[in-house]
C-alpha positions as CSV (number, residue, x, y, z in Angstrom):
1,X,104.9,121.3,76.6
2,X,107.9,123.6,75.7
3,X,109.2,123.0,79.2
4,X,108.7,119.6,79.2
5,X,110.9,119.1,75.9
6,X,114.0,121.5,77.7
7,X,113.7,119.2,80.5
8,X,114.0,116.1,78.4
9,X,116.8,116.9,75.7
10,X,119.1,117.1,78.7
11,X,118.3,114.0,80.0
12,X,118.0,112.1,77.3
13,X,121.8,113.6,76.2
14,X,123.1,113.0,79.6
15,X,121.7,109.0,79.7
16,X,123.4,108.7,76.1
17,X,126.6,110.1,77.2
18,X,127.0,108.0,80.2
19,X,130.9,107.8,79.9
20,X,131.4,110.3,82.4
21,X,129.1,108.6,85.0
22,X,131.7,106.0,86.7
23,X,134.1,108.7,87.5
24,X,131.1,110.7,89.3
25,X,130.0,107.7,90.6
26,X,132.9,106.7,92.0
27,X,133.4,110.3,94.0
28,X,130.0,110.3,95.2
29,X,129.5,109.4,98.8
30,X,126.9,108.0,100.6
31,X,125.5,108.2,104.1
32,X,122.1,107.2,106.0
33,X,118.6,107.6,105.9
34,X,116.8,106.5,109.4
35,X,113.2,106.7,110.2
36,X,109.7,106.0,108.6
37,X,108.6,107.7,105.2
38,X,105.1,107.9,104.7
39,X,103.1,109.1,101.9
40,X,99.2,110.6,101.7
41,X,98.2,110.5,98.4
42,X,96.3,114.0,97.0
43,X,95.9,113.8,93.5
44,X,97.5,111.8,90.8
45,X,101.2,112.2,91.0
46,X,100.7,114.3,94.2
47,X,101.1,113.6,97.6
48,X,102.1,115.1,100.8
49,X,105.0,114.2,103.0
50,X,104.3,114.1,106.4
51,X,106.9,113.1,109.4
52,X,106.1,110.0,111.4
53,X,105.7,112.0,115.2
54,X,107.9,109.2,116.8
55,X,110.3,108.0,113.9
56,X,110.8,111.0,111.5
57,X,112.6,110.4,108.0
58,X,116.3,111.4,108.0
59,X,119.3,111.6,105.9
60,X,122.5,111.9,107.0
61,X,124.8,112.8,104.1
62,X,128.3,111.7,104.1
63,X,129.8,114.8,105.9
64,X,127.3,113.9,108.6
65,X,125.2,117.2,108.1
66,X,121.6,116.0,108.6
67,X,118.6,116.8,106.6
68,X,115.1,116.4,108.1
69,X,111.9,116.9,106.3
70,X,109.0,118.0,107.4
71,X,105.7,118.9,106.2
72,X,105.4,119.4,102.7
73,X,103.6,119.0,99.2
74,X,105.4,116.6,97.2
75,X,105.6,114.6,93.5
76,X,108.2,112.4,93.5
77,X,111.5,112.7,91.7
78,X,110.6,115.3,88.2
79,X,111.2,113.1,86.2
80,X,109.6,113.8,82.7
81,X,107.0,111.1,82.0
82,X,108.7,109.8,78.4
83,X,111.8,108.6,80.5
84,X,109.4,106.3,83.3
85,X,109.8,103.4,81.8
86,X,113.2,103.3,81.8
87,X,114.5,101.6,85.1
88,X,115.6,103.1,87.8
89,X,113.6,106.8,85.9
90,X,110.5,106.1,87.7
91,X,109.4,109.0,89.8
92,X,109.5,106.7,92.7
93,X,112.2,104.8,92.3
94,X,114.3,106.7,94.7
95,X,111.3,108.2,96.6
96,X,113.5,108.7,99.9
97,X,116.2,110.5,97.9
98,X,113.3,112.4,96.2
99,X,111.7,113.8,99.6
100,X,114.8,114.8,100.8
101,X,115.2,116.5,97.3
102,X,111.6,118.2,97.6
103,X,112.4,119.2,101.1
104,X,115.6,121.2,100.3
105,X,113.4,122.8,97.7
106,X,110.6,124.0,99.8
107,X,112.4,124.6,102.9
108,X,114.4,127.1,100.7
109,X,110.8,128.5,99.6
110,X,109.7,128.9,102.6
111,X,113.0,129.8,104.7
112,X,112.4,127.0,107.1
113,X,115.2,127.0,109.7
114,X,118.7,125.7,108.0
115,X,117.4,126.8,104.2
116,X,120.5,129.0,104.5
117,X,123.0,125.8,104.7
118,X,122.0,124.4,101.5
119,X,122.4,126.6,98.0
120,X,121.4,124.5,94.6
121,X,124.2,122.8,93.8
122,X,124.3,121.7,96.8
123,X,120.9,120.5,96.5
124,X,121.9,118.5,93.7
125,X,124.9,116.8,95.6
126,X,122.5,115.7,98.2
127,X,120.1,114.1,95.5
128,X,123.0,112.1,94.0
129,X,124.7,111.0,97.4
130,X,120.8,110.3,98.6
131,X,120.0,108.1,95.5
132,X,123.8,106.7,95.7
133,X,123.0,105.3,99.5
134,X,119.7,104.0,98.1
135,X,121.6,102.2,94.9
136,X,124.2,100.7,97.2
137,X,121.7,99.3,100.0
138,X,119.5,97.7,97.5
139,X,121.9,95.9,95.4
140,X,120.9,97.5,92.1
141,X,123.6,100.1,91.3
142,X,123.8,102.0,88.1
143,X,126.7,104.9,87.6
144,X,125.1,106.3,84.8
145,X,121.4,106.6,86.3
146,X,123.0,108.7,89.1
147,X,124.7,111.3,86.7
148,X,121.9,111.7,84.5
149,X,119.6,112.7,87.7
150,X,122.5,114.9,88.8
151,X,122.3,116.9,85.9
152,X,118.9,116.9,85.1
153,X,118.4,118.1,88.5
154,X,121.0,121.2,87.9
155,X,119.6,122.8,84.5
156,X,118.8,125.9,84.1
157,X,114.6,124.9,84.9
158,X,115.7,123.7,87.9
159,X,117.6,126.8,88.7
160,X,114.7,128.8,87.8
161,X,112.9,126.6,90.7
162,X,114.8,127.1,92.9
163,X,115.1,130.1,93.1
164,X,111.6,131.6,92.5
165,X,109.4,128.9,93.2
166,X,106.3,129.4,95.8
167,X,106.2,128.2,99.7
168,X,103.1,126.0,99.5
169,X,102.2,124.7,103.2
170,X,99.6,121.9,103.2
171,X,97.5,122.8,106.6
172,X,99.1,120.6,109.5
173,X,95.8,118.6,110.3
174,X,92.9,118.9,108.1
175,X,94.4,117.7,104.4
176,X,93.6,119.8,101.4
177,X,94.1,119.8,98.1
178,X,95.9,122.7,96.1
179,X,92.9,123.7,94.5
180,X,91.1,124.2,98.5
181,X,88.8,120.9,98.1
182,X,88.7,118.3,101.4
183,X,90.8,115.2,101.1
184,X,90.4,112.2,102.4
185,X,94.1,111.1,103.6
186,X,95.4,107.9,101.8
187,X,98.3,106.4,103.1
188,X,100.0,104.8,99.9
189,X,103.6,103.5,101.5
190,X,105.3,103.3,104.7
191,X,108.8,102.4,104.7
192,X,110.5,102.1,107.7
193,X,114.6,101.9,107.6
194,X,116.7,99.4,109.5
195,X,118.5,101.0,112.0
């Protein structure tokens, strides 16, 4: 709970102090994202990631640098459940933003090839550009939704994270949950971007 309360003082002072949003909003870039983005759900707020064999999900960012995700356990954007209801807070909301997010994450974990290209704040930029391209294509922009995630996503927890979180690999055919058990594959969206 301790964690969860570090993780939601920031937040909640960075939505409040949204004056400095436009001006990071307005410097923010945005790119791309191609392909299809399917989910299998696991467990409650738990899924796994896994890239469509003919139309994989990609991002291309701004500086045209591509990121590519692959195989992976995934929850969503972390966004502390007291701030869901707010819109645009969901863990969801930006769901291609947030598996490009988890991606950077794991493949950093797990020193997939490229983890090298990408340090943390880095990671961050990505999120906000990602959730930036999203904002713009849907119609539904909000400066100061962007900066809060931005800095929510580069405290100190976060940090922590990234740097000494685990490489978790869910098997490549026969889905498992964390704790071992079988799992019947659920496929709970599918989005496939124009291109």
């Amino acid at each position: 709970m301790n964690r969860l309360l570090r993780a939601c003082v920031p937040l909640a002072a960075a939505v409040l102090c949204a004056g400095c949003a436009p001006l990071f909003y307005d410097r923010t870039r945005t790119g791309k994202f191609e392909g299809t983005l399917r989910l299998e759900w696991i467990a409650p707020n738990y899924f796994v990631y896994r890239p469509d064999p003919g139309d994989p999900l990609v991002y291309i960012a701004a500086d045209r640098s591509e990121v590519r995700p692959d195989l992976m356990y995934t929850d969503g954007g972390s966004v502390p459940r007291p701030f869901w209801s707010i819109p645009q807070l969901g863990p969801w909301d930006f769901g291609p933003g947030y598996i490009v997010h988890d991606w950077l994450f794991h493949q950093h974990h797990c020193k997939d090839p490229g983890w090298e290209q990408v340090d943390f704040d880095r990671s961050a930029a990505l999120l906000a550009e990602a959730i930036k391209t999203q904002m713009v294509a849907d119609k539904r922009e909000d400066p100061a939704v962007v900066w809060a995630i931005y800095e929510a996503v580069r405290l100190p927890v976060a940090q922590d994270l990234w740097e000494h979180g685990p490489c978790t690999l869910p098997p490549p055919k026969a889905l498992l949950a964390p704790d071992g058990r079988p799992v019947v594959p659920v496929t709970i969206r599918t989005y496939v971007f124009p291109h």
